[in-house]
N, C-alpha and C positions, 0 to 999 in steps of 0.2 A: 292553273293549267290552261293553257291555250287547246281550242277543238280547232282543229282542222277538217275542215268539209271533204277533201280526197278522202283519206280514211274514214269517217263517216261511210259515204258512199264504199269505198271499198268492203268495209266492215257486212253495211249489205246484201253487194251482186257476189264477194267470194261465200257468205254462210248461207244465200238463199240458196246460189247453184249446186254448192255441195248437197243440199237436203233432198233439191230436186233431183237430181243423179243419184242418188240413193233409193229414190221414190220410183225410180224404172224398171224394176224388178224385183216385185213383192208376192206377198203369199194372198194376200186378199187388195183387190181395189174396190172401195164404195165410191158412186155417183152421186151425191145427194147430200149436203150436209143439215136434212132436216133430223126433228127427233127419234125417226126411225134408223137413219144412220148413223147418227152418232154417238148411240145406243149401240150398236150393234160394233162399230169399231172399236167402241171401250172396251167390251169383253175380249173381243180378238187382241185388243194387245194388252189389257189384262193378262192373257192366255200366254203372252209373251210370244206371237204371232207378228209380222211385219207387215202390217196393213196402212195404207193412203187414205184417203176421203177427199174427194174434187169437187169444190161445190163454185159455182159458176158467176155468184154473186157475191158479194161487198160480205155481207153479212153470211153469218151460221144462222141457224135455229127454225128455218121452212116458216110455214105458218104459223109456227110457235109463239115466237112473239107478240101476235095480236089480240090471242088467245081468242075472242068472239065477238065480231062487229067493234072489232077496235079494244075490246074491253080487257084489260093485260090480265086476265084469270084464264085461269084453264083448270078443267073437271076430269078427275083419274075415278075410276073404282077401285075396290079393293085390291087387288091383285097388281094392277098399275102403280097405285099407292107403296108397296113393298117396293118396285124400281126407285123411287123419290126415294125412296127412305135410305136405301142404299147410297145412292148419290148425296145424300147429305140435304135434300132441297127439303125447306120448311114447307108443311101442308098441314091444313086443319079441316075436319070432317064436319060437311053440309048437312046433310042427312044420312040416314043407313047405307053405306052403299055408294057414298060421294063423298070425293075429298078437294079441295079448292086448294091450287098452290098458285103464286104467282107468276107471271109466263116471264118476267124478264128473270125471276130468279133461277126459273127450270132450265132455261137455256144456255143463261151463261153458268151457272155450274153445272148441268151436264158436259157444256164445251168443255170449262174449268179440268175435269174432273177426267174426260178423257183422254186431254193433250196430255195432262200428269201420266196417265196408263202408258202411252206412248203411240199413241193413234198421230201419223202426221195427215196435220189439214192445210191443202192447198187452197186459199179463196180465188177468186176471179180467174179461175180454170173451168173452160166447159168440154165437154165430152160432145165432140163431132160426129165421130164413128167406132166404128170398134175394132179389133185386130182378131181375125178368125182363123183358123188352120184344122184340119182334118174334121168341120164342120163342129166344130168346139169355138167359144168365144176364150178369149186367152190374152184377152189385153183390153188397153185402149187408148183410140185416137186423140190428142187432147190442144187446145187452140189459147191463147188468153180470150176474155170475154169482150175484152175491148175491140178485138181484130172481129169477132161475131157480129158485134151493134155495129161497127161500122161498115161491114160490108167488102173487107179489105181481102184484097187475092194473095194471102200469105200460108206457106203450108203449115202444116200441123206436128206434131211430132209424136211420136208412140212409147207404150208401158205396157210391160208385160205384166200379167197375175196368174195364178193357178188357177184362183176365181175373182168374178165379177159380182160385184151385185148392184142392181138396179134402185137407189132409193130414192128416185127423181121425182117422189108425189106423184099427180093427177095425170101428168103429161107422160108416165111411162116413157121417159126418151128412149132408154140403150135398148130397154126393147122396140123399142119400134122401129128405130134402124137396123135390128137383127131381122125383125118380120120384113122390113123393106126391101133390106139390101143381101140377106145371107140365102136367103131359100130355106132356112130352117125350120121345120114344124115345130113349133113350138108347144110347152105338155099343159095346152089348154083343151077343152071342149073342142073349139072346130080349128083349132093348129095354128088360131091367131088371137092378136087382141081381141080380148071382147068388152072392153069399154066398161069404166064404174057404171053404177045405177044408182039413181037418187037417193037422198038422203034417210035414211034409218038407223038410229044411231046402234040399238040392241044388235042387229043382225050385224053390220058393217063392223063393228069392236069384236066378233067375232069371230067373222069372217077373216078380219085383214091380217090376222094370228096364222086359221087353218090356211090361207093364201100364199102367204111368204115363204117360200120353197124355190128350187129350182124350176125355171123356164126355160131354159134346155142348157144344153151339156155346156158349165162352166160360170153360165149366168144364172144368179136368183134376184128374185122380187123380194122387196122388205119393204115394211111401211104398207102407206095408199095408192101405190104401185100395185103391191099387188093385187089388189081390188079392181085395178084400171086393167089389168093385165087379166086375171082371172073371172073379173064380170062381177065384182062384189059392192054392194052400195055403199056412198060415201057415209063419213059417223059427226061430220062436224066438230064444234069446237070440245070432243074429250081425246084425249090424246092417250090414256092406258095399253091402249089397243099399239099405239106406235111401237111405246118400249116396249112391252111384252113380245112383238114381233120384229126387232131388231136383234132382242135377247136370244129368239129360237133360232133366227140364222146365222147368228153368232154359233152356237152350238152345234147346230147342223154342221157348220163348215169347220169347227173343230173338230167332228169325227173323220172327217175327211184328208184336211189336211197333216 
């Protein structure tokens, strides 16, 4: 058989463009393809829900990957450990209370595992702005990452959702061009970011579960976002707290939708 390079290429710009035109008018868009996100996408199209995920870089899995000072492990508790377990990822118990799974294994079978569900994942798509109407977030702006790093004066193009949700980690993006550019109060203590706080990992695993909620009408927090967004301290390299809080906003937004 002879390959011909036209079709090659064709094969690619006609079944990317179709997925992407399909991708403009869903029931959930997540920002963030870390393990708060793509966590919480699984279950939505588990759910059999039509959900995106835009993550801005080459790669999936956020911090995941490094697991701690480079070191590819990463530490779940109990309750975290039941997500691995679902997902299929191998883990073996440190002590009472701690369970060590491998970070390159956690990731690429959580991706694994969600693309199956039907979660579509755009990579090197970032989220510029957002798309607001009757003070509701209800979409979003979106750019390749390329035209970003370089600096390039080309427009953007827009996606509608029912809902948003924010899982951009530490940087809080989508919220913080709501709080910029919307006017929106948002349903924190003083109606803005109020910024993570150092490191505690007890409180912060905690926390970043009760935090993952709506941030106003349309958008939610999931993940270390919502820590950044609601004032909760960061928890370092155990990651239970991620799935667990990907899981709840998954939920949340299926009573909803």
């Amino acid at each position: 058989m002879r390959l011909d390079e036209i079709k090659i290429s064709r094969a690619i710009i006609e079944s990317y463009s179709e997925k992407l035109v399909k991708a403009l008018d869903v029931d959930v868009a997540i920002a963030g393809a870390g393990p708060a996100g793509m966590v919480c996408g699984y279950y939505l199209a588990k759910a059999g829900k039509k959900v995106v995920l835009f993550e801005r870089k080459l790669s999936v899995g956020g911090g995941m990957w490094g697991g701690g000072i480079m070191f590819n492990e990463i530490v779940v508790q109990e309750e975290g450990k039941k997500i691995l377990d679902e997902f299929g990822v191998k883990n073996r118990k440190y002590e009472d209370g701690y369970y060590l799974a491998d970070s390159i294994d956690a990731v690429s079978t959580i991706c694994s595992q969600s693309v199956h569900a039907g979660l579509k994942i755009f990579n090197l798509l970032s989220v510029e702005d957002v798309m607001i109407r009757s003070k509701r977030v209800c979409g979003l702006v979106l750019n390749w990452t390329s035209v970003e790093m370089a600096n390039l004066h080309v427009d953007p193009i827009t996606m509608r959702a029912k809902f948003v949700v924010d899982a951009t980690g530490h940087p809080a993006e989508v919220a913080r061009v709501v709080e910029r550019k919307s006017g929106i109060k948002l349903n924190t203590k003083t109606g803005k970011i109020m910024g993570e706080q150092s490191m505690w990992a007890e409180v912060g695993e905690d926390t970043i579960v009760k935090n993952s909620k709506e941030i106003c009408p349309g958008l939610y927090a999931c993940g270390m976002c919502a820590n950044a967004v609601f004032g909760g301290p960061r928890m370092g390299p155990i990651f239970g707290g991620m799935f667990l809080a990907g899981k709840k906003v998954a939920r949340e937004l299926l009573k909803k939708l």
